[in-house]
C-alpha distance (Angstrom), angle and dihedral (degrees) to the residues before:
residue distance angle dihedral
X1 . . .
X2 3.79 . .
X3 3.53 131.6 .
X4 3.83 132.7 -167.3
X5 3.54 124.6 -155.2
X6 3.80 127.2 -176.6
X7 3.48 104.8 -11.8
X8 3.98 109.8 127.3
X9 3.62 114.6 176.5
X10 3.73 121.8 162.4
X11 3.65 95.6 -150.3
X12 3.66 97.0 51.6
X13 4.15 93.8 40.7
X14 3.82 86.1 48.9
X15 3.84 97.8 61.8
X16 4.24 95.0 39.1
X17 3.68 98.0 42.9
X18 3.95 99.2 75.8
X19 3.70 86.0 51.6
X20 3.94 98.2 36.1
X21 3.75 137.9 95.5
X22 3.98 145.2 164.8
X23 3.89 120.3 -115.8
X24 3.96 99.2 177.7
X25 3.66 118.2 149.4
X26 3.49 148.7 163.5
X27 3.75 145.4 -145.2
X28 3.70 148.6 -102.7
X29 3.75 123.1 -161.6
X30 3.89 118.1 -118.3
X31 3.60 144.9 19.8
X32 3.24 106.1 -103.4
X33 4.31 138.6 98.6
X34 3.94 84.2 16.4
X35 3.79 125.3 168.0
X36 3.73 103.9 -115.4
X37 3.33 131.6 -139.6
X38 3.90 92.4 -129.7
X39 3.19 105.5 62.2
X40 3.87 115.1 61.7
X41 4.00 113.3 104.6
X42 3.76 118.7 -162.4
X43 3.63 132.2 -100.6
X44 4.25 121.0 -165.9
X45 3.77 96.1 -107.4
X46 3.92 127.5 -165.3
X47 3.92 105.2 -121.9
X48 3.81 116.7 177.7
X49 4.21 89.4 -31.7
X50 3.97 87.1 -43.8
X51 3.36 117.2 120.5
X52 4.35 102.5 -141.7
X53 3.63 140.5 164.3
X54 3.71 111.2 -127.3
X55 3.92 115.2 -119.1
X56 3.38 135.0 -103.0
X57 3.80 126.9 -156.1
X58 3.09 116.3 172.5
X59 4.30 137.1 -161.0
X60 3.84 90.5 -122.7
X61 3.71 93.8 51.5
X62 3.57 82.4 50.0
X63 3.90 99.9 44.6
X64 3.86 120.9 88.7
X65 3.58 124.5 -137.2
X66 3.64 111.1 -73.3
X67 3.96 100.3 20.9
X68 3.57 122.2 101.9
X69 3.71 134.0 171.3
X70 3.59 124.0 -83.2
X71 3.58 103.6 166.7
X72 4.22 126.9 34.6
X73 3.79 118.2 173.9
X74 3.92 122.7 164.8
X75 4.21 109.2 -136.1
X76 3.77 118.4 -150.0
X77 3.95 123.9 -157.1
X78 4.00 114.1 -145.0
X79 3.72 91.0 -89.2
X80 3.95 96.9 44.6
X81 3.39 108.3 -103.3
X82 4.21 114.0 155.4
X83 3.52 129.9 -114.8
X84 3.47 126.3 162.9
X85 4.43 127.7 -148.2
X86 3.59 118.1 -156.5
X87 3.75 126.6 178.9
X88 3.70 132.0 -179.9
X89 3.13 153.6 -167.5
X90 3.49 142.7 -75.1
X91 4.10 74.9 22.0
X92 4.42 136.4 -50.0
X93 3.18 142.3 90.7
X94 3.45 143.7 -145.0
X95 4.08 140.9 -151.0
X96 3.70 122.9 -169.9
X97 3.77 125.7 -178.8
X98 4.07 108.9 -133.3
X99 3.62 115.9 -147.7
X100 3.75 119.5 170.7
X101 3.49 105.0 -67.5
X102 4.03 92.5 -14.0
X103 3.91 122.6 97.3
X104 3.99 114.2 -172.6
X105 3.65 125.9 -176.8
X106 3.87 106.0 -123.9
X107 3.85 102.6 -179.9
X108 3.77 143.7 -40.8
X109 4.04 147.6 136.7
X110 3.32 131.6 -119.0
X111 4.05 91.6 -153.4
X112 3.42 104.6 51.2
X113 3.87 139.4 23.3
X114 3.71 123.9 -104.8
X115 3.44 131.6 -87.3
X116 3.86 89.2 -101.9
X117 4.02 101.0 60.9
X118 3.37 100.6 96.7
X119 3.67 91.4 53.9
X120 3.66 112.5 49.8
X121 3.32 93.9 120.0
X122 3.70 89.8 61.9
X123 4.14 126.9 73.5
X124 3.60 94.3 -103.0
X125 4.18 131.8 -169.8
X126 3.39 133.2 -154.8
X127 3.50 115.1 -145.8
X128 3.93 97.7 -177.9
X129 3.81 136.1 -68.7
X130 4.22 107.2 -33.3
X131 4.29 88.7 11.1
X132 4.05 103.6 90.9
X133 3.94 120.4 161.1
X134 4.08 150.1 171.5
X135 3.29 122.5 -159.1
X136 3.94 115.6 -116.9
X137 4.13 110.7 -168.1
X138 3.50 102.7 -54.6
X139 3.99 99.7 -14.6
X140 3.43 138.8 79.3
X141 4.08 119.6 -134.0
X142 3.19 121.4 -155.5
X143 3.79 104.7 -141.4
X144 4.08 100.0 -148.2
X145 3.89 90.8 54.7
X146 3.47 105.3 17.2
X147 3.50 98.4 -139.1
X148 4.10 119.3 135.5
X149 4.02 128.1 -132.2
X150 3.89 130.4 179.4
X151 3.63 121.7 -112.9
X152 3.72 92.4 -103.0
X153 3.95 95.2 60.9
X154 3.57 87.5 54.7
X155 4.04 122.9 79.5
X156 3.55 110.7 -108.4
X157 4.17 100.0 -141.8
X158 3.50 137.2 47.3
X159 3.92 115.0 -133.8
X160 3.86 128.8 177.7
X161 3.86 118.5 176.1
X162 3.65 107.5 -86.1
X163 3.32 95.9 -125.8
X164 3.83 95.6 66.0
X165 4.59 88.1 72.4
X166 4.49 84.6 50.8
X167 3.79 120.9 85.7
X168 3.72 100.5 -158.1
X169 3.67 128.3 162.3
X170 4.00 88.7 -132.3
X171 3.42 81.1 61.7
X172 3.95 99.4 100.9
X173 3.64 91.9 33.0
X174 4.06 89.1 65.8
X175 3.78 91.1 57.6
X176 4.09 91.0 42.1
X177 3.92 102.0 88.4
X178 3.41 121.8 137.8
X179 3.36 108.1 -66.1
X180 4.41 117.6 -142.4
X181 3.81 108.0 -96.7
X182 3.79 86.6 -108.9
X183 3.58 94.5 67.5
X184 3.60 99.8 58.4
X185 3.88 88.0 63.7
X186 4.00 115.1 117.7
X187 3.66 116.6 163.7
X188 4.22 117.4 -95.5
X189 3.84 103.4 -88.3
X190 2.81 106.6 12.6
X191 3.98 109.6 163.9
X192 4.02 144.6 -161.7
X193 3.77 83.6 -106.4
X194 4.12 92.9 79.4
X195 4.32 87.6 65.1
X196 3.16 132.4 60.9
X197 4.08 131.2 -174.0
X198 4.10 109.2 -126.2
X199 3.44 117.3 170.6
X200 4.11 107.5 -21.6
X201 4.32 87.4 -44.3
X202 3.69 123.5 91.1
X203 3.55 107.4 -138.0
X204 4.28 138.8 175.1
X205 3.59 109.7 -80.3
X206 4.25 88.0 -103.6
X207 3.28 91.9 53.7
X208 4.21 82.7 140.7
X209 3.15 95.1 67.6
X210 3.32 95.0 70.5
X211 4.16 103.5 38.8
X212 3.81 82.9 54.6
X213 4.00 100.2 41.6
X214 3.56 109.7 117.7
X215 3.84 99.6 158.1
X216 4.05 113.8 79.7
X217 4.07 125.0 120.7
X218 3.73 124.5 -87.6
X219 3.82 121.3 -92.7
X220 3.80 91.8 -141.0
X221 4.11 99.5 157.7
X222 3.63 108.9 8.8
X223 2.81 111.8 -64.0
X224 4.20 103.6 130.2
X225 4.06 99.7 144.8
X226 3.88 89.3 54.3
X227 4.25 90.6 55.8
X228 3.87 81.9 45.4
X229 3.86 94.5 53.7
X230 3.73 90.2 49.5
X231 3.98 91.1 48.2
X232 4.00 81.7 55.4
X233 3.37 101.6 47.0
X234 3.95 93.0 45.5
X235 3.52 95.9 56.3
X236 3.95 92.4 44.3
X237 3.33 89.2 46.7
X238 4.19 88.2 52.1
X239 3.93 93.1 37.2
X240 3.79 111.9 20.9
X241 3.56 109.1 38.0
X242 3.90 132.9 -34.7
X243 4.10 98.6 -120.6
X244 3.45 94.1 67.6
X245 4.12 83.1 86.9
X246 3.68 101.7 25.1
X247 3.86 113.7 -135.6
X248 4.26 111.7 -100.5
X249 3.52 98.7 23.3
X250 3.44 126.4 160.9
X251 3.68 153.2 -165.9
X252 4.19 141.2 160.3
X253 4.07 76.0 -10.5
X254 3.35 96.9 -58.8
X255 3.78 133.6 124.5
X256 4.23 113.9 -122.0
X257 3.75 87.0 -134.4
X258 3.87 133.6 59.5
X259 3.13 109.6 -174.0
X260 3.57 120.1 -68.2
X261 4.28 84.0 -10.9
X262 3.62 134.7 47.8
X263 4.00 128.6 -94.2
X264 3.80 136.4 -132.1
X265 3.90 83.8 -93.6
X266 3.70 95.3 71.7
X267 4.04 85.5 53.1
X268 3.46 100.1 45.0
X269 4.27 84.3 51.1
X270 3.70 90.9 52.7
X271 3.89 94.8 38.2
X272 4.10 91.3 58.9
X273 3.36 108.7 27.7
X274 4.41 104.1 22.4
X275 3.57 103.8 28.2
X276 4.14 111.5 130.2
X277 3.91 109.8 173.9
X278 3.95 131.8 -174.9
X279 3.46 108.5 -72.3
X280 3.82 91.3 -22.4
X281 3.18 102.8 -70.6
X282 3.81 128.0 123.3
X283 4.35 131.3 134.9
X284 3.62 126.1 173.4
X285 3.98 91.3 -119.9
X286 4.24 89.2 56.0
X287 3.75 101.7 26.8
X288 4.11 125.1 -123.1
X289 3.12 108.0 -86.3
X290 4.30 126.8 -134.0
X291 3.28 141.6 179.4
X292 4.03 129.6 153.1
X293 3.63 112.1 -50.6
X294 3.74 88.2 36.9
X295 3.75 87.8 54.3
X296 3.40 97.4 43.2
X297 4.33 93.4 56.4
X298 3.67 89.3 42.7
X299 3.87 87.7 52.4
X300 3.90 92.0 42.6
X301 3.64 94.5 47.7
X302 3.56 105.0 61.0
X303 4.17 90.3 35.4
X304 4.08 79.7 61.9
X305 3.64 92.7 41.4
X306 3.81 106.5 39.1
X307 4.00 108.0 15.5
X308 4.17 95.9 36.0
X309 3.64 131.7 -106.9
X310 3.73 98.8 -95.3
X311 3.93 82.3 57.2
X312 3.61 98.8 46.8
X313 4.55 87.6 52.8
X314 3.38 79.9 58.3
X315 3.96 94.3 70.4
X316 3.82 125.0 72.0
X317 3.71 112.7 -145.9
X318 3.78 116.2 -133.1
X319 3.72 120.3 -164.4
X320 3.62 146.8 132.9
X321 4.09 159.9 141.4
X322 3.83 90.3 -134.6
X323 4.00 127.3 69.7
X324 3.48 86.7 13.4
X325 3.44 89.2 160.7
X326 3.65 106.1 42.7
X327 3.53 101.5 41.8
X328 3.59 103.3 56.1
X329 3.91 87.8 51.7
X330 3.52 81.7 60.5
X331 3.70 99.2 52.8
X332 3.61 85.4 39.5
X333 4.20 97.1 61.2
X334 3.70 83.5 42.6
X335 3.50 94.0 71.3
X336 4.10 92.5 -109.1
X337 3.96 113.4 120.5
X338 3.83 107.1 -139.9
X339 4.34 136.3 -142.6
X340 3.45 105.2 -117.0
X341 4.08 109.7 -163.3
X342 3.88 109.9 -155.7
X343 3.58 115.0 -169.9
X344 3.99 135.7 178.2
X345 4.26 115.0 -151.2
X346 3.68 130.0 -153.8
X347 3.70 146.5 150.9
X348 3.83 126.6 -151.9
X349 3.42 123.5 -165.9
X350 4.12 116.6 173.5
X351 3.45 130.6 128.0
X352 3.52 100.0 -62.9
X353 4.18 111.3 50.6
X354 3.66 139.9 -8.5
X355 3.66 89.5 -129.6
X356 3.93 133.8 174.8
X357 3.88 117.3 -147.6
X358 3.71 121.8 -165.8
X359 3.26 129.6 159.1
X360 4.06 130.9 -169.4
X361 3.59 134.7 -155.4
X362 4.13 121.0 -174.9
X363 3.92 112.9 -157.4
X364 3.32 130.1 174.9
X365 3.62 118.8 -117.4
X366 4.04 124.2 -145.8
X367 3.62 110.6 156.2
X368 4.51 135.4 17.9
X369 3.82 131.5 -148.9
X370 4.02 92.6 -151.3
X371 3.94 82.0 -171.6
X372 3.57 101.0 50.6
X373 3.61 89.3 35.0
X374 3.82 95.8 -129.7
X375 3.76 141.4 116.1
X376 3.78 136.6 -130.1
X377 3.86 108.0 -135.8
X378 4.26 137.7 167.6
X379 3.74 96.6 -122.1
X380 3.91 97.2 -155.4
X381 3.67 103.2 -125.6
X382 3.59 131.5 121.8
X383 3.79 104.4 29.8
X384 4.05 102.8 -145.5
X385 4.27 89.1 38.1
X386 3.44 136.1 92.2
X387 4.27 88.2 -161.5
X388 4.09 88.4 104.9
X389 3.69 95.4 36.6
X390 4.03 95.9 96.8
X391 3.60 111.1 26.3
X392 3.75 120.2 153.6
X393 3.35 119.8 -135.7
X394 3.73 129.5 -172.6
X395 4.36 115.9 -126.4
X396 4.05 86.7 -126.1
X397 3.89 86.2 82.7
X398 3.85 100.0 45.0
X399 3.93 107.3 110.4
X400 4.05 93.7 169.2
X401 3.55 145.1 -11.5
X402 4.14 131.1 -159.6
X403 3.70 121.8 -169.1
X404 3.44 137.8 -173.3
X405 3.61 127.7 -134.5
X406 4.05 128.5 177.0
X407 2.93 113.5 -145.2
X408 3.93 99.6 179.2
């Protein structure tokens, strides 16, 4: 999890905003006299000159045979905007944004419960994919972290692009634009053999590897992209080709592999001696913030360092704002698991600061539902769990992606 505070820069707030948006939202207490996600029907809407019907996922499209809900609570930002928490049982979750007569699934698992479940008896807020909290007296806790804010450092309104609650058939063609020469790159021969359809996604062909990895670094101060880059290079090094983590490596005495995974070692490496963050800026208390070119020099930097340059030319560098969508599907069928960066945009201005908040969370993306719009990605939290290991995510968060494809 990263947070920035107080860093306004024109240049910087220029390039995000297009692709940018606030999810900040409250809670109600309770379960009961909820809106439900069942029971919107759809009206043709005008949406920028497009006529649309709004959309409609539901929790029993989303439920698996054999789950059913056990718990159902309606959460409120401070302006009143609708969201709705579902979890089931065996295990998942679900979160759907409620819009009128729109419903749109937001995120959930059907593995493991949400972050919330051991605090429904609290008031809880959700802040946005990766930003979960309960309010404790007059603070808010954020439940990953642990660390407490007031009210008043917190956004007061949850806001996701309108677009994302309208099923238009223009829809595609608004994340179509011409894409930089690099990211039309696929490796020669590639083949329908590196995908495989599990379960309504189409994921890489080792997509087990990463429902069963258990063995990544430890985001301790924000620093989500650099757990994602090892999670990359440990299953390219596994799947790809061995030099990506060359053998008897070292760092703060610890070995860059674990097993099958990677260890704190191969973070602490890239953290001192890698590390590019937005703009330069980065502390433990606000995190270090990441997103694709910043990914993609941290990645290319130790490649040079550790694996060799002739390696490193050897790897085309995938990354983007645009066809964020599309082109990680792409990467995905290819065999290549993809960085998504998720990120939640919003300006306060009261009494006290002009302040910019943004916050970014780096996943790692293994497997797309190109109907439901959503992807299946290893969250990085938890080292020693599988709980973040399949989270789905919907594509209305995605901000970037970077992926890396050999092409020796």
């Amino acid at each position: 999890m990263i947070k920035i505070k107080n860093i306004i820069s024109m240049a910087v707030s220029s390039i995000m905003l297009a692709s940018s948006f606030a999810v900040i939202m409250g809670m109600t207490g309770g379960n009961t006299e909820v809106a439900s996600a069942e029971t919107y029907v759809g009206n043709a809407t005008a949406v920028n000159n497009i006529t649309s019907n709004v959309k409609q996922q539901t929790i029993s499209d989303f439920m698996r045979e054999g789950q059913s809900i056990i718990y159902q609570t309606e959460l409120n930002d401070f302006e009143g905007n609708k969201f709705m928490l579902y979890e089931l049982t065996p295990a998942g979750y679900a979160i759907y944004g409620i819009k009128g007569e729109a419903s749109i699934f937001l995120e959930g698992s059907l593995s493991s419960n949400s972050p919330f479940y051991e605090y429904l008896d609290k008031d809880i807020i959700y802040l946005g994919f990766g930003e979960y909290y309960y309010k404790q007296g007059a603070e808010y806790i954020n439940i990953m972290t642990e660390e407490s804010y007031m009210q008043d450092e917190l956004p007061q309104e949850c806001y996701l692009d309108e677009s994302a609650y309208y099923e238009t058939a223009e829809s595609e063609s608004v994340d179509e634009p011409q894409a930089s020469p690099l990211g039309m790159i696929l490796p020669e021969g590639y083949d329908s053999d590196n995908y495989v359809e599990v379960d309504g996604f189409t994921c890489i062909a080792d997509y087990e590897y990463f429902q069963n990895l258990s063995k990544f670094p430890d985001n301790e101060v924000g620093t989500c992209s650099l757990v994602a880059i090892c999670i990359i290079l440990g299953y390219m090094d596994e799947y790809i080709d061995d030099r990506f983590i060359p053998d008897n490596m070292y760092y703060d005495g610890l070995s860059f592999k674990d097993g099958d995974g990677t260890s704190q070692g191969l973070h602490n490496y890239l953290f001192d001696n890698c590390l590019h963050t937005l703009a330069g800026f980065g502390d433990d208390e606000n995190g270090y913030p990441m997103a694709n070119g910043e990914i993609n020099n941290t990645v290319k930097d130790y490649l040079k360092i550790k694996c060799g340059r002739a390696f490193e030319s050897d790897i085309k560098y995938m990354n983007g704002i645009i066809n964020t969508k599309k082109n990680p599907r792409k990467y995905i069928k290819a065999g290549y698991p993809t960085i998504l960066t998720m990120t939640e945009y919003k300006i306060i201005n009261n009494d006290n600061y002009d302040d910019m908040k943004r916050k970014y969370h780096s996943v790692v993306a293994y497997g797309y539902n190109e109907e439901d719009d959503t992807f299946l990605v290893h969250i990085g939290w938890d080292p020693g769990s599988t709980d973040g290991a399949q989270v789905i995510v919907s594509e209305a968060y995605i901000y970037s992606y970077n992926a890396f494809i050999y092409m020796g």
